[in-house]
C-alpha positions in Angstrom: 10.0 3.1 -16.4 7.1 5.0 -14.1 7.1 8.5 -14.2 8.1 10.3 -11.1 5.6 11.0 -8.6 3.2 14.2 -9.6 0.0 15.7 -8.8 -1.7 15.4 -12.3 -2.5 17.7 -14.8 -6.8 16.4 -14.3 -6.4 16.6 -10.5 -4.8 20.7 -10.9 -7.5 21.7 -13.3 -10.4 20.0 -10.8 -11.0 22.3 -8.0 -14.0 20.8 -7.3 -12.2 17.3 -6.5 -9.3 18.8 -4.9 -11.5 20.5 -2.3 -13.7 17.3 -2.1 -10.6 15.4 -1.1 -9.0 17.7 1.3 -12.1 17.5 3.1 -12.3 14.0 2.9 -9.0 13.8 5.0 -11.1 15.4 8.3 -12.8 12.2 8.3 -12.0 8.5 9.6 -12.2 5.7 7.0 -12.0 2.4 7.3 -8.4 1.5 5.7 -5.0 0.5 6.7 -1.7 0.9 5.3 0.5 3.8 4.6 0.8 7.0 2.6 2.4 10.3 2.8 5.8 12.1 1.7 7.9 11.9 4.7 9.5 15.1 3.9 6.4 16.7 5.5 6.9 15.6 8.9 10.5 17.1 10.5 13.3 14.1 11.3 11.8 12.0 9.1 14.9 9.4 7.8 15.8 9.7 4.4 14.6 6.8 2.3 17.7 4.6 1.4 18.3 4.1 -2.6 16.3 0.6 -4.4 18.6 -2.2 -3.4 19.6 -4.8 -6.2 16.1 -6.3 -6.5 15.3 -2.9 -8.2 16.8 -4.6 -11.2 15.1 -7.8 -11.2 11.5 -6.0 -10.8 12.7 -4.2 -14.2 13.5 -7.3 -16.2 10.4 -9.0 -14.9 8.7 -5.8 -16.5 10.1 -6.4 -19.2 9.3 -9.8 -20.0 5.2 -9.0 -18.9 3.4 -8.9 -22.1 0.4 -6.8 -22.8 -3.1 -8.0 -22.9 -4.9 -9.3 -25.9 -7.1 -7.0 -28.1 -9.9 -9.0 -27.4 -9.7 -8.7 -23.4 -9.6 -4.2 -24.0 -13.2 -4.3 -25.7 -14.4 -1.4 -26.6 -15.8 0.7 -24.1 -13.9 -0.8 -21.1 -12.1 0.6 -18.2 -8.9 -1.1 -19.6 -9.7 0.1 -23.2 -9.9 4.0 -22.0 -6.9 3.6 -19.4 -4.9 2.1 -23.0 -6.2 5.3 -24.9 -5.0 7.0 -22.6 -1.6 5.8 -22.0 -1.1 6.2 -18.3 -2.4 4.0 -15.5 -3.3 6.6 -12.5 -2.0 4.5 -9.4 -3.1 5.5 -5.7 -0.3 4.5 -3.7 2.2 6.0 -1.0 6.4 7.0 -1.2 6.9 6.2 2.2 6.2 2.3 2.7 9.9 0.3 2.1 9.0 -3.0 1.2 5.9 -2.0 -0.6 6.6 1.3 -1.8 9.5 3.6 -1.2 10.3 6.7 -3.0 14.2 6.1 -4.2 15.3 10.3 -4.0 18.3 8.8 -6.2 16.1 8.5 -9.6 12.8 9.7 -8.6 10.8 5.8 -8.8 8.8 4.0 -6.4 9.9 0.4 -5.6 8.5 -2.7 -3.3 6.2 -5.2 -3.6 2.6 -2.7 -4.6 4.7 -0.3 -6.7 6.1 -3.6 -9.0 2.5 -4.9 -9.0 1.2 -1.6 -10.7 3.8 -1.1 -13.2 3.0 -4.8 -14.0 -0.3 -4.2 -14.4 0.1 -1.2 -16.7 2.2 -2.6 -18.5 -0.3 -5.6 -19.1 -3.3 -2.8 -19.6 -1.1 -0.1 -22.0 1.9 -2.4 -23.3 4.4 0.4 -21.5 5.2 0.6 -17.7 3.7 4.3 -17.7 2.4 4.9 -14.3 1.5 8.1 -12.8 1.3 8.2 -8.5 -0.6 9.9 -6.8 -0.2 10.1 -2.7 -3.1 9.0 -0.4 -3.7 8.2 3.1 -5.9 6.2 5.0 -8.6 9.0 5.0 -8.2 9.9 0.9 -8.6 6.7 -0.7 -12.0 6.1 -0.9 -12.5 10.0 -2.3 -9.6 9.4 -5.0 -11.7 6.4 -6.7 -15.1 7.9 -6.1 -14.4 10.7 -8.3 -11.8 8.9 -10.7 -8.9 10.6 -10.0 -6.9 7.4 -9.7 -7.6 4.1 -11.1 -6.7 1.8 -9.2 -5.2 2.3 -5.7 -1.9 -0.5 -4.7 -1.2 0.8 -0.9 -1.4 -2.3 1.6 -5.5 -2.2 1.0 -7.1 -4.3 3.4 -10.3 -6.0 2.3 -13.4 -5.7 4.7 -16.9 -5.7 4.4 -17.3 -2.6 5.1 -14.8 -1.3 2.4 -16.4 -3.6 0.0 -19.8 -1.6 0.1 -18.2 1.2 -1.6 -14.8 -0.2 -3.0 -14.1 -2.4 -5.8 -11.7 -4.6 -4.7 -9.1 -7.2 -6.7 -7.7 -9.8 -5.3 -6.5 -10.2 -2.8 -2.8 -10.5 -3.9 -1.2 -10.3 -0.4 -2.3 -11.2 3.1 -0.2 -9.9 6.1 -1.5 -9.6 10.1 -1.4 -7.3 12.4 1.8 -6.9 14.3 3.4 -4.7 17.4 6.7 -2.5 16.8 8.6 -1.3 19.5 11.9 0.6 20.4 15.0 -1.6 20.4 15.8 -2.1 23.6 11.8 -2.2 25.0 11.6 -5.3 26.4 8.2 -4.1 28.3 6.0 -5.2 25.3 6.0 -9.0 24.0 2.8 -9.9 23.4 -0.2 -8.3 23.0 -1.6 -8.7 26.2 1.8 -6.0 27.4 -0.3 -3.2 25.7 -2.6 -2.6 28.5 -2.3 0.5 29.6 0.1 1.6 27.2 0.3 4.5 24.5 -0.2 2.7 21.1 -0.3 4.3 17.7 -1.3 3.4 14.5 -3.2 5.0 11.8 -6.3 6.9 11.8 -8.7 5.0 9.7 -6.7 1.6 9.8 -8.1 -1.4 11.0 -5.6 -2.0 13.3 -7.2 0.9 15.4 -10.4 -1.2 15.2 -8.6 -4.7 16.7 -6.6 -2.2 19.5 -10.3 -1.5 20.8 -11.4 -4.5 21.0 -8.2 -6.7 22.0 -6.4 -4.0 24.3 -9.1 -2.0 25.3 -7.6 -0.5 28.1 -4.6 0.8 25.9 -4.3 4.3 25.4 -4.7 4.8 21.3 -2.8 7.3 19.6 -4.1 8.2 15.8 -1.9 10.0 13.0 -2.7 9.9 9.3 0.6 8.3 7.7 2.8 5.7 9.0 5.6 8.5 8.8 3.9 10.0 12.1 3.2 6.9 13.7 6.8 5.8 13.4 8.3 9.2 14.7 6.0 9.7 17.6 7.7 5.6 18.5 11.0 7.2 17.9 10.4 10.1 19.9 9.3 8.2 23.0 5.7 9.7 22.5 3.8 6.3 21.9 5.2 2.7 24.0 4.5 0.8 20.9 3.2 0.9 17.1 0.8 -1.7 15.5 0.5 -2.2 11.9 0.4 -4.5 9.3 3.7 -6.5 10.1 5.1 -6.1 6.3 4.7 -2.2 7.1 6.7 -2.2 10.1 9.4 -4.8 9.0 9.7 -2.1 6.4 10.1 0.8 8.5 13.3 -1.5 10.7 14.7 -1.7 7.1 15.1 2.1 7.1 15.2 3.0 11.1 17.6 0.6 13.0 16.6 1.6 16.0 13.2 0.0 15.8 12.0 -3.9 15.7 8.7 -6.1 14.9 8.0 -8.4 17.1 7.1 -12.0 15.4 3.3 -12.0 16.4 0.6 -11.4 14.2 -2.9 -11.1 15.5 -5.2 -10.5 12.7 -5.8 -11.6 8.6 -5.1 -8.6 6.9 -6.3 -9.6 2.7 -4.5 -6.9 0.6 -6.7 -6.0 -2.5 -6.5 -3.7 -5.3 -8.7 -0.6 -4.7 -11.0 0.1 -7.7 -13.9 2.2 -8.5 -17.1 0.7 -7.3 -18.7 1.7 -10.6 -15.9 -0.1 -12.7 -17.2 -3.7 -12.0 -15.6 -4.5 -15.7 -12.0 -3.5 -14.4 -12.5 -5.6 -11.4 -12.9 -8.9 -13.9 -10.2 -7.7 -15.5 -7.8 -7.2 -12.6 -8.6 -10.5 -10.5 -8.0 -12.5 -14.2 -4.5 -10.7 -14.4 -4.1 -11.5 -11.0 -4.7 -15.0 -11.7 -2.1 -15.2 -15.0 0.6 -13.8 -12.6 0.4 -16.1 -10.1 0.5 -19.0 -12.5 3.3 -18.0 -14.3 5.0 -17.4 -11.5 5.6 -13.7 -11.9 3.9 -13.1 -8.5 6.5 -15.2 -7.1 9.4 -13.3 -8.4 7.8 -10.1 -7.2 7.8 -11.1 -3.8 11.1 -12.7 -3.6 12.6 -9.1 -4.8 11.1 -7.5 -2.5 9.2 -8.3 0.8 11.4 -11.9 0.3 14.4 -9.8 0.8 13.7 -9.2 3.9 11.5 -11.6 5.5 13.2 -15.3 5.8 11.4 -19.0 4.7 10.4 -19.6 1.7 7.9 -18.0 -1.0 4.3 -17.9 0.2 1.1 -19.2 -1.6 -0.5 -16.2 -3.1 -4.1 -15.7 -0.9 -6.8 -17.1 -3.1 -8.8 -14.4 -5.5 -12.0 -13.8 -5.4 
C-alpha cells in the first residue's frame, strides 16, 4: 500500500527548495489539472471514502510484476529510485476520479494515483509511494530541483511544457469541458459564456482556450480546483471550465453541480518528469506500452474514471 500523504524528510531539510517553491507559486505556469488539500479552503466537502473499485486497483497491484534487472542499469533514474525504495509522486488529494484523499485510511485513489503505485511497484517491486501536493503553479519547480520524480496530476502535454518537462505518454486524453450549477440552464454551449464570470485554474490551459474562444468572458483564476469549485458553489463565478474528467469528478462529490457533455479542446495527459532524466522518460513510455498491452491500463480505467463515465473502455492515446 502507499504511504499516507507527507511533506518528506529531503523536502524539510532543503530550505533552499522550499523557498524556491513557494515562490514559484506567485507565478503563472502553463499546466492544468488539480492540486491542493481541500481542508485549506473553508466549506470545502468532505471527500467520500474509495468506493469498491478501491479493491480491484489493489489486486491489480498485486498481480504487476517488477521490472527486469537488466532494464534498472546501473546508474539510471529507475536504478536510484529502486535503491532508494520510494517513488516520490507529484500529485493532488483533491481530484475524485483521479486522485482523492480517502480521510477513512489515509490513501489516495483514482485513475493517476493507481497509475503511480503501478509504476512503483514496476520500478521498486513494492507499491511504496510517497505524495507530495502540487498545483498548477509548483510543478514545474518540484521536478526542476528533484523533489519529486515523477508528477501523475491530469498533466497536459504542450509545447510549451515540453521545453522544460519530460513528459510520458500520454496515458489519458480528456477535453475541455463547462460545469455549471444544477439548475443553470443559462449556459449550454460555449458560445453562453460571453459575458459571463468563468473560473478555472491559474496556470491551466483552459484559461488559455477561455481567451481565445470566449473572449469577452469575464475569467476568474484560483490555484486548485477546490477554489474554483467553491467560488461555482457560492454563486461567485456563472460557470467552471476544466478538463471534463476533473469536473465529472467534482459532481461525484458535490450533487449540486453538473458537466455539460461538450468538450472543446484535446487535452493529452502525460507523466511529468525531469527534463534532465531523459533515461526515466524511455523507461516510463516502455511501461506505458507493457500496460496497455496487457490490458492493465484497461482495468485501471474501468475502476475508476469507467465508474463513472458510461460506453465502453477507450483506446489508450498513442505514446510517444
Amino acid at each position: 500500500m502507499p504511504l499516507a500523504p507527507r511533506t518528506p524528510k529531503h523536502m524539510r531539510r532543503r530550505g533552499a527548495a522550499a523557498a524556491f517553491v513557494a515562490l514559484a507559486a506567485t507565478f503563472v505556469s502553463a499546466c492544468s489539472g488539480s492540486g491542493s488539500d481541500a481542508a485549506k479552503v473553508p466549506g470545502a466537502p468532505a471527500a467520500p471514502t474509495a468506493g469498491p473499485g478501491a479493491d480491484a486497483i489493489s489486486t491489480l497491484v498485486a498481480k504487476e510484476r517488477p521490472a527486469a534487472a537488466a532494464s534498472l542499469p546501473a546508474g539510471s533514474t529507475a536504478a536510484a529510485i529502486r535503491k532508494r525504495g520510494t517513488l516520490m509522486v507529484g500529485g493532488t488529494q483533491t481530484a475524485a476520479l483521479f486522485s482523492l484523499l480517502d480521510p477513512a485510511t489515509g490513501q489516495v485513489h483514482g485513475f493517476d494515483a493507481a497509475l503511480s503505485r503501478l509504476l512503483a511497484k514496476y520500478i521498486i517491486g513494492t507499491p511504496r509511494t510517497e505524495l507530495v501536493n502540487v498545483t498548477a503553479a509548483t510543478r514545474e519547480a518540484l521536478l526542476k530541483n528533484h523533489s519529486v520524480d515523477a508528477v501523475f496530476a491530469t498533466y497536459t502535454i504542450t509545447p510549451e511544457r515540453a521545453k522544460v518537462v519530460n513528459f510520458a505518454g500520454p496515458y489519458f486524453e480528456d477535453g475541455l469541458a463547462i460545469q455549471v450549477k444544477k439548475g443553470n440552464d443559462g449556459v449550454k454551449t460555449l458560445k453562453d459564456l460571453a459575458g459571463k464570470t468563468v473560473t478555472t485554474q491559474s496556470g491551466s490551459t483552459a484559461a488559455t482556450v477561455l481567451k481565445d474562444k470566449a473572449p469577452s468572458a469575464k475569467i476568474q483564476l484560483f490555484d486548485t480546483n477546490t477554489e474554483c469549485l467553491q467560488a461555482l458553489r457560492q454563486g461567485r463565478a456563472d460557470a467552471y471550465v476544466l478538463d471534463q474528467g476533473v469536473l465529472a469528478g467534482n459532481a461525484v462529490t458535490n450533487p449540486d453541480v453538473k458537466v455539460l457533455a461538450e468538450k472543446f479542446s484535446s487535452e493529452p495527459y502525460g507523466i511529468g518528469l525531469p527534463l534532465d532524466k531523459p533515461d526515466f522518460k524511455k523507461f516510463a513510455n516502455a511501461w506505458l506500452t507493457k500496460i496497455e498491452a496487457d490490458g492493465t491500463w484497461a482495468e485501471v480505467w474501468k475502476h475508476t474514471i469507467g465508474t463513472k463515465v458510461p460506453g465502453p473502455v477507450p483506446a489508450p492515446p498513442r505514446i510517444g
